[in-house]
C-alpha positions as CSV (number, residue, x, y, z in Angstrom):
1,X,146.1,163.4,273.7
2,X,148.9,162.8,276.6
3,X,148.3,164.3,279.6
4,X,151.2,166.7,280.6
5,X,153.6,165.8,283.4
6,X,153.2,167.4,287.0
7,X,155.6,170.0,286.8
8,X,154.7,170.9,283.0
9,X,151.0,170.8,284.2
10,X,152.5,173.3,287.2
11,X,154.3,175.2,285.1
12,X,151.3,175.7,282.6
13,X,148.7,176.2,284.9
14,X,151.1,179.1,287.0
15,X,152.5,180.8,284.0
16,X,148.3,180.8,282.5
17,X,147.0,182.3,285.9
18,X,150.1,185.4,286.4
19,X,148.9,186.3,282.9
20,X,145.5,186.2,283.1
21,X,145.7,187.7,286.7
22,X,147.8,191.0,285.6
23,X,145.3,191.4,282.6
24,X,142.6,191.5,284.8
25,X,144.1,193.2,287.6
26,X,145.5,195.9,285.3
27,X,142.5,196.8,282.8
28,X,140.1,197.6,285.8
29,X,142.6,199.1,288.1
30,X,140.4,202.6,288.1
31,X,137.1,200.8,289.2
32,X,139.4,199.4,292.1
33,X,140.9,202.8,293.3
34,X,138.0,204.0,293.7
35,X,136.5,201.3,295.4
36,X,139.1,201.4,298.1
37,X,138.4,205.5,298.6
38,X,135.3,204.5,299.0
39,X,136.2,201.5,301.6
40,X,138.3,203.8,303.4
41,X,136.4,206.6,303.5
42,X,134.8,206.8,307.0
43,X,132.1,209.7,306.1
44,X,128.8,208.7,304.3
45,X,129.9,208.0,300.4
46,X,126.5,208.8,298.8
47,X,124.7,211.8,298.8
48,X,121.5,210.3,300.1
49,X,122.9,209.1,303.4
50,X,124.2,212.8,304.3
51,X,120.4,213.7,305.1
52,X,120.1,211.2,307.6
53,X,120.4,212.7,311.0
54,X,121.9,209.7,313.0
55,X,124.9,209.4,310.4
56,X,125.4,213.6,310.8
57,X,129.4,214.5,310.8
58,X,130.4,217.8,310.6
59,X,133.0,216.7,307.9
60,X,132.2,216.9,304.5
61,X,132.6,213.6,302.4
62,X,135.1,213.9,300.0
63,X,133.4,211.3,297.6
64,X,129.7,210.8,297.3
65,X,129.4,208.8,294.1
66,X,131.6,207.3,291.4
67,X,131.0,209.7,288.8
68,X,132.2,212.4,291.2
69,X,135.1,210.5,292.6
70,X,136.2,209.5,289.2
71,X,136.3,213.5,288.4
72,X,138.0,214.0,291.6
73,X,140.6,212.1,290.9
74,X,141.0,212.9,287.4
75,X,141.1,216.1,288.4
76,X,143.5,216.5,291.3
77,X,145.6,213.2,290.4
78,X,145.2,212.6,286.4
79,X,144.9,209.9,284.9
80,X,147.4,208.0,286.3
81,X,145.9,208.6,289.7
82,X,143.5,205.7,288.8
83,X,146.5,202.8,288.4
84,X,147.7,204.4,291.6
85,X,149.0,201.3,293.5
86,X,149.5,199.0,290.2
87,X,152.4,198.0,290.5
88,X,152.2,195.9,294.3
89,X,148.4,195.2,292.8
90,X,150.7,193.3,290.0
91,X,153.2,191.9,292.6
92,X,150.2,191.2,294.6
93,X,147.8,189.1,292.1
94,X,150.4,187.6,289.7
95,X,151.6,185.5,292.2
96,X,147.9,185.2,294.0
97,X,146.4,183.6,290.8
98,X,149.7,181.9,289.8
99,X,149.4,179.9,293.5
100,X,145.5,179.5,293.5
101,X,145.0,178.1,289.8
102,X,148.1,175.6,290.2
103,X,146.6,175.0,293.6
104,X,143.0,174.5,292.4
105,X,144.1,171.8,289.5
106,X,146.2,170.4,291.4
107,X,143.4,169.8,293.7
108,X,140.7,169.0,291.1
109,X,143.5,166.3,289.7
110,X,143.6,164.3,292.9
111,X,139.7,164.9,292.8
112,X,138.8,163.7,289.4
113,X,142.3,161.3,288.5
114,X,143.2,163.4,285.6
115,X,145.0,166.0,284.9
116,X,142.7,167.3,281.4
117,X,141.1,170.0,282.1
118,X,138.0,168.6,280.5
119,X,137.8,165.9,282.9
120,X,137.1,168.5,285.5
121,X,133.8,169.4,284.3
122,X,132.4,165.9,285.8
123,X,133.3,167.1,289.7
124,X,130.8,167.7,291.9
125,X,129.9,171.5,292.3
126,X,130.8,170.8,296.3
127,X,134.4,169.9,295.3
128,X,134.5,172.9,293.4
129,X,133.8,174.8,296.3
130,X,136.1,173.1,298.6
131,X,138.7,173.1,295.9
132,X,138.3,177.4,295.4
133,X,138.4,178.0,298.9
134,X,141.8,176.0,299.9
135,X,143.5,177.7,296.8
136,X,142.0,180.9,297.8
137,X,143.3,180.4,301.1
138,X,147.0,179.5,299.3
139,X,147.1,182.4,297.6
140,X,146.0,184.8,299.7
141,X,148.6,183.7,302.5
142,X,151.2,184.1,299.9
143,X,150.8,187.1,298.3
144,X,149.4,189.3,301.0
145,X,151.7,191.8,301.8
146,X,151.0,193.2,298.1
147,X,147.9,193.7,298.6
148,X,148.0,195.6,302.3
149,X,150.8,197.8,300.1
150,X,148.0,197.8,297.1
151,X,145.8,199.5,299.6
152,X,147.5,202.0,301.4
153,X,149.3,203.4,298.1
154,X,145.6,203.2,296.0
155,X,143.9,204.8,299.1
156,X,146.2,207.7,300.4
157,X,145.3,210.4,297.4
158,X,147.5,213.8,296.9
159,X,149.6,214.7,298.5
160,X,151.4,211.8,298.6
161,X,152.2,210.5,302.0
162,X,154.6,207.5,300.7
163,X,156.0,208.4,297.4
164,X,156.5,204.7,296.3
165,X,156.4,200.9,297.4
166,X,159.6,200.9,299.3
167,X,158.9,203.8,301.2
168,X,155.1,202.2,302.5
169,X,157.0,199.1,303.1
170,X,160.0,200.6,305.2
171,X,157.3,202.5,307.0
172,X,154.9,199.5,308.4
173,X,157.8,197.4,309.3
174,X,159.3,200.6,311.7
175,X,156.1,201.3,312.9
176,X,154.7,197.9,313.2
177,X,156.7,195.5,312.9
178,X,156.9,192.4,309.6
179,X,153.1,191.3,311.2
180,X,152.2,194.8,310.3
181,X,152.3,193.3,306.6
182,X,149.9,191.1,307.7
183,X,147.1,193.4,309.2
184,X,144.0,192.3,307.8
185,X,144.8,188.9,307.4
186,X,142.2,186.9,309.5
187,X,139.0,188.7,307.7
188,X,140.9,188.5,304.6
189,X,140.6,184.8,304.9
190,X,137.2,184.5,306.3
191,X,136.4,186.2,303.4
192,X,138.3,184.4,300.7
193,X,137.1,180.9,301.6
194,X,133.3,182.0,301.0
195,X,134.5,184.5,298.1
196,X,136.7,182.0,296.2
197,X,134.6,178.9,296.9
198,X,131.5,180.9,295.2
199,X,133.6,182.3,292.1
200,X,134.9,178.9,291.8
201,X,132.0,176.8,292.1
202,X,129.7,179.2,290.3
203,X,132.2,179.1,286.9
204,X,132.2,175.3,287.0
205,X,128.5,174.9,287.4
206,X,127.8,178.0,285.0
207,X,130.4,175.8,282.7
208,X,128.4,172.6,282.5
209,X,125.4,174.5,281.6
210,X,126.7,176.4,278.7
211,X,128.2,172.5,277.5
212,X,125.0,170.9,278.2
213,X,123.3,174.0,276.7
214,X,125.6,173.3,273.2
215,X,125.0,169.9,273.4
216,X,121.3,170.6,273.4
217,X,121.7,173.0,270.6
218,X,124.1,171.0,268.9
219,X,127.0,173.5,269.1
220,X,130.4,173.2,268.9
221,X,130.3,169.2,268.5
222,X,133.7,168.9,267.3
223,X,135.0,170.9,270.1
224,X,133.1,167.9,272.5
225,X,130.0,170.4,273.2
226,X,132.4,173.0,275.6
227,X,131.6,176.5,275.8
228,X,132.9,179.1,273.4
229,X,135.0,182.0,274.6
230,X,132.0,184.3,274.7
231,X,130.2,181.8,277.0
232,X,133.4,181.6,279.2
233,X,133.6,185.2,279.3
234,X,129.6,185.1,280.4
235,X,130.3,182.4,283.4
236,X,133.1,184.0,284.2
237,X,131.0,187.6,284.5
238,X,129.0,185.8,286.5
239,X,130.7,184.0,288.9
240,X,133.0,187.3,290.0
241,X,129.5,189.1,290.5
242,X,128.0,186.4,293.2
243,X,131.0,186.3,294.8
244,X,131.7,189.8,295.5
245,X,128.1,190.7,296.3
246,X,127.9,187.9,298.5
247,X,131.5,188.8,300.3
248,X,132.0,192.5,300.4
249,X,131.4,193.1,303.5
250,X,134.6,191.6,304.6
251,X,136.8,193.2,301.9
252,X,135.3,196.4,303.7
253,X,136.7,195.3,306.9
254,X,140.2,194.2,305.6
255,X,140.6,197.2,304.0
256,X,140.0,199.0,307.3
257,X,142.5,196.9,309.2
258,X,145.0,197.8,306.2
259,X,145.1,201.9,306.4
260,X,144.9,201.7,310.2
261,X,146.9,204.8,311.2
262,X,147.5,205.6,307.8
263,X,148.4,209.4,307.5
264,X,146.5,211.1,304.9
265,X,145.3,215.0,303.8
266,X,142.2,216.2,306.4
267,X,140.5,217.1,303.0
268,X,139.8,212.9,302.7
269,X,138.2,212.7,306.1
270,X,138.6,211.6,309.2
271,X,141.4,208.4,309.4
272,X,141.2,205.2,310.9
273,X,143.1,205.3,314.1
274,X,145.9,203.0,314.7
275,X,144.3,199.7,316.8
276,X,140.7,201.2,316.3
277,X,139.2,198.0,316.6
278,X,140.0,194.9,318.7
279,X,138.7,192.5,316.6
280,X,137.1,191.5,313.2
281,X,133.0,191.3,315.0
282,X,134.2,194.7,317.0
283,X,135.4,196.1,313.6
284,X,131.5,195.5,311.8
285,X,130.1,196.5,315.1
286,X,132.0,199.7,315.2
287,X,131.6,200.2,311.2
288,X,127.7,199.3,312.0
289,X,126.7,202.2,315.5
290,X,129.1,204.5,313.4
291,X,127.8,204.6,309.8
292,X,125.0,202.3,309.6
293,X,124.4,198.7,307.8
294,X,125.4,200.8,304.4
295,X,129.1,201.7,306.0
296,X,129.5,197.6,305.4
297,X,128.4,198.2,301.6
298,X,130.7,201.2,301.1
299,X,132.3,200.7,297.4
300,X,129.6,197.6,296.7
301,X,129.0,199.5,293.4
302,X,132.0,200.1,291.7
303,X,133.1,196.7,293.3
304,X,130.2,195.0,291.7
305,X,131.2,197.0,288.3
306,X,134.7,195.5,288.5
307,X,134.1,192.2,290.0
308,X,132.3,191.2,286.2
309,X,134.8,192.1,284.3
310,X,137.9,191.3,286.2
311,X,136.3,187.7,286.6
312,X,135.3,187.1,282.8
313,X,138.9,188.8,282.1
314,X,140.5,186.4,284.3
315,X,139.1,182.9,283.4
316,X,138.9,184.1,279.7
317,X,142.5,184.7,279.8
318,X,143.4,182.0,282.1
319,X,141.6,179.5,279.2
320,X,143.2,180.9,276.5
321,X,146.9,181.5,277.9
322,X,146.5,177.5,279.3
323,X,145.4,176.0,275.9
324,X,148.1,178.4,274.1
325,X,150.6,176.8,277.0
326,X,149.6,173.4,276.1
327,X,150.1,173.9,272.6
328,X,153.2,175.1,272.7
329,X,154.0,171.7,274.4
């Protein structure tokens, strides 16, 4: 078969990662909103930690578990409190995956000397690695702002304190200033290159072992031993849960820096104070004296439940939109 050109092979592999990445970002939007309460939420967020005497507040904690934030919000939001923020988390990861999959072939290409995705298998799991993190890196850089607005809109509950995108946006810049859209950024990026360097890596190497699985089983020999969608879907599961458990910490952190001075309804807490922390170490150290090695964690579960699926979503589709692409061709 003839490989594609450069800017079909662009085209392909952009058009195959907005796709997959609004799928993904879209069908576990709820597991995400509450995450980001959770992140955000400066109290204790389980009810076990409210007994311990050196975490003590004399504010309540609006959430203390999933199933009780998920009510919460049902509740006092409905349903579509739980896509709250979908739309800049769209805007955000269409162009995020559309820049870090073009980025990442591109890169395995110049790696490997082909441009089939099937010749890509044969990389070494260190270029993988490499090869995630500088497209992580990409994307993140140019999709950013989305996600800052993601945050603030999925994190700011009823009432409303910006009714919409535009307002949040008109806001930061007043008050902050265009870098404003950028708050976050340096742990953002410490974070990504471990992060997408592990979901990377992991699905490539999780990949070889489901085709040299089939080809010890004798599967799928006219499809050249590769893995079946349910395998994909498997590796892909995989890969999103080691690299969120690995690198939550710093989404914790980010999200912080994000909703600094963000107004929001005393019911939800206490607020992170605009320029609370100096730094990114005086951020975890803060986080850490304040609300304990487990304030770093805050959200790890329902991050954990959505990191699975949005990763097997996402390479699934990615696969399947690419070879439909290529077919079309």
């Amino acid at each position: 078969m003839e490989e594609p050109s450069q800017l079909k092979r662009a085209i392909i592999d952009s058009s195959a990662g907005a796709i997959s990445g609004g799928i993904s970002r879209t069908v576990t939007s709820p597991l995400d909103v509450i995450k980001i309460r959770f992140q955000v939420q400066l109290e204790p967020t389980s009810s076990w930690a409210l007994l311990r005497k050196d975490l003590a507040t004399t504010v309540p904690s609006k959430y203390t578990g999933m199933f009780q934030a998920s009510k919460d919000i049902l509740r006092e939001e409905g349903l579509q409190g739980f896509w709250r923020g979908n739309v800049p988390a769209l805007l955000m990861v269409m162009p995020y995956t559309a820049i870090q999959f073009t980025v990442l072939h591109k890169l395995k290409t110049f790696a490997s000397g082909s441009s089939k995705s099937e010749n890509h298998t044969s990389l070494s799991p260190y270029l993988s690695y490499v090869s995630g993190a500088v497209a992580g890196c990409a994307a993140t850089v140019g999709s950013y702002p989305f996600d800052l607005l993601r945050t603030i809109l999925a994190s700011q509950g009823e009432p409303k304190i910006y009714p919409n995108m535009r307002s949040a946006f008109v806001d930061i810049v007043q008050t902050r200033g265009f870098t404003g859209l950028y708050a976050g950024l340096s742990p953002t990026l410490v974070e990504i290159i471990p992060y997408a360097g592990l979901q990377f890596g992991t699905y490539d190497t999780f990949k070889r072992w489901a085709s040299a699985w089939n080809h010890s089983r004798n599967f799928n020999t006219t499809a050249e031993d590769s893995p079946s969608s349910f395998q994909l879907f498997l590796c892909g599961l995989a890969a999103g849960t080691c690299a969120k458990l690995v690198c939550h910490p710093l989404d914790v952190v980010k999200k912080r820096f994000q909703i600094e001075g963000l107004q929001r309804h005393p019911r939800y807490g206490a607020r992170v104070e605009y320029r609370a922390y100096s730094n990114m170490f005086d951020a975890v150290q803060r986080i850490i004296q304040s609300e304990g090695w487990a304030g770093l964690y805050k959200g790890i579960i329902p991050s954990t439940v959505k990191a699975a699926p949005a990763g097997a979503v996402t390479f699934v589709a990615y696969e399947l939109v690419s070879d439909w692409l290529e077919s079309l061709t």
